[in-house]
C-alpha positions as CSV (number, residue, x, y, z in Angstrom):
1,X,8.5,15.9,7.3
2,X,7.7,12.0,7.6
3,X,9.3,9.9,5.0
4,X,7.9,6.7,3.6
5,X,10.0,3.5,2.7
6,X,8.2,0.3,1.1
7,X,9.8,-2.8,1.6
8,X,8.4,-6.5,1.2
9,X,7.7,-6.6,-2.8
10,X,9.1,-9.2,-4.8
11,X,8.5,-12.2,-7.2
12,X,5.4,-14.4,-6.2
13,X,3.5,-17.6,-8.7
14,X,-0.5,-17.0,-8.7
15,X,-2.2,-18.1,-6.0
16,X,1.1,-16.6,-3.5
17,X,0.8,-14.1,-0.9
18,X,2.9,-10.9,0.0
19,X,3.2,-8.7,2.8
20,X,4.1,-4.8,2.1
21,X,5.2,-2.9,4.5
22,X,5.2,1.2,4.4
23,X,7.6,2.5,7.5
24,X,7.0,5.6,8.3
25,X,9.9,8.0,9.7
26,X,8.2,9.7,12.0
27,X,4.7,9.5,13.5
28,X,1.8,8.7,11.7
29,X,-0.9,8.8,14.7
30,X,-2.1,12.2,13.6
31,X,-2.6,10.8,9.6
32,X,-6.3,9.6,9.2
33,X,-5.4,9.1,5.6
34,X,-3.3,6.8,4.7
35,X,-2.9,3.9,2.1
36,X,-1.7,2.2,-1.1
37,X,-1.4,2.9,-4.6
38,X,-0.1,0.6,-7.4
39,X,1.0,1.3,-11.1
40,X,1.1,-1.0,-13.9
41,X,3.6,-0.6,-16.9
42,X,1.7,1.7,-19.3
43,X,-1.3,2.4,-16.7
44,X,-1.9,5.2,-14.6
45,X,-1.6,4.4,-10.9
46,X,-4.7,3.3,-9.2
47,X,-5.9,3.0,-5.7
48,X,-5.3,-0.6,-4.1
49,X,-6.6,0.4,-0.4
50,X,-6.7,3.1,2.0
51,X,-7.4,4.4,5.2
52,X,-10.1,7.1,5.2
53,X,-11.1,9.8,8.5
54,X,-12.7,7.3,10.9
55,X,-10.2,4.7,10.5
56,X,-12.5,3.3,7.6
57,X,-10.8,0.9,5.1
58,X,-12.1,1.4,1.1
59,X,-10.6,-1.3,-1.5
60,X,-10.5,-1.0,-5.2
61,X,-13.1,-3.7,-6.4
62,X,-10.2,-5.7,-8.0
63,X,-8.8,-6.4,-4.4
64,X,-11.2,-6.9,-2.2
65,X,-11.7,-10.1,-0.3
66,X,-8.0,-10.7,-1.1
67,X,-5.7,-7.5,0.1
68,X,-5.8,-6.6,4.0
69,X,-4.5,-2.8,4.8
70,X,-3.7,-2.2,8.3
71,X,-1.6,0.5,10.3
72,X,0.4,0.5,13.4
73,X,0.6,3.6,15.2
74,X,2.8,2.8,17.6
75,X,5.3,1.4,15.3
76,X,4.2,4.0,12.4
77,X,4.0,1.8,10.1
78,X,1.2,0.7,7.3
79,X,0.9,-2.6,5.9
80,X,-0.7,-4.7,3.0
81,X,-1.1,-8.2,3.1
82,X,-1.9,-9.4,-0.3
83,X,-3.1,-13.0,-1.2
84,X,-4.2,-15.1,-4.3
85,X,-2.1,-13.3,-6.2
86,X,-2.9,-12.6,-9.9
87,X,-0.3,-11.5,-12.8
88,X,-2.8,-8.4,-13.2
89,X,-1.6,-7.7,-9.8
90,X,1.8,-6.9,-10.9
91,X,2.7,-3.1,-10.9
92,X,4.3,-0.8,-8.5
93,X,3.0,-0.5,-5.2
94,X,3.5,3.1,-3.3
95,X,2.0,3.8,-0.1
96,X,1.2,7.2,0.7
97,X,0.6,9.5,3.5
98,X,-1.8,12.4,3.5
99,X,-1.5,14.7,6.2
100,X,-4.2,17.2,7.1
101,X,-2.8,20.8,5.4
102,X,0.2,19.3,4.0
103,X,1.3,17.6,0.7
104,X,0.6,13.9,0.3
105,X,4.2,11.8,1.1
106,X,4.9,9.1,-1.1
107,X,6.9,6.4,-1.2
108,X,9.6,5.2,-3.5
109,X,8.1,2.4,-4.6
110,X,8.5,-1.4,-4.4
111,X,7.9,-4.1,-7.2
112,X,5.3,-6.4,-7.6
113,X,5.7,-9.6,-9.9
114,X,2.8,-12.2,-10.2
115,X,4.4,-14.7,-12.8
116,X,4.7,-18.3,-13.0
């Protein structure tokens, strides 16, 4: 089974851009739907963006016009870049993998903090 590992969180002021990365252990060419998820201390987790069947991108309304998801298939991997940072954008972010007859994959997790 394909394992997930985030990596590219951290501490950022508002205004500051991240990049997430999701690195996939195996390959991910056959996974239409893919994506992230964030949670927030005391709030349930919420989409942030995903890839749908098609290769269609949806964004939470929060995000959009500031968070980018995009995949590699060749180097399985699933990215989010993530700019003008807010402090309501501090959570959790998970990215997932949902592969067709199967049980979504998830990923431990990496940190988020918007602060100044």
């Amino acid at each position: 089974q394909v394992q997930l590992v985030e990596s590219g969180g951290g501490s950022v002021q508002p205004g500051g851009s991240l990049r997430l990365s999701c690195a996939a252990s195996g390959s991910i060419s056959g996974i239409s739907r893919m994506g992230w998820y964030r949670q927030a201390p005391g709030k349930q987790r919420e989409l942030v963006a995903r890839f749908t069947i098609g290769g269609t991108t949806n964004y939470a309304d929060s995000v959009k016009g500031r968070f980018t998801v995009s995949r590699d298939n060749a180097k399985n991997t699933l990215t989010l870049q993530m700019s003008s940072l807010k402090p309501e954008d501090t959570a959790v972010y998970y990215c997932y993998a949902d592969p067709p007859g199967r049980p979504i994959i998830w990923g431990q997790g990496t940190q988020v903090t918007v602060s100044s």
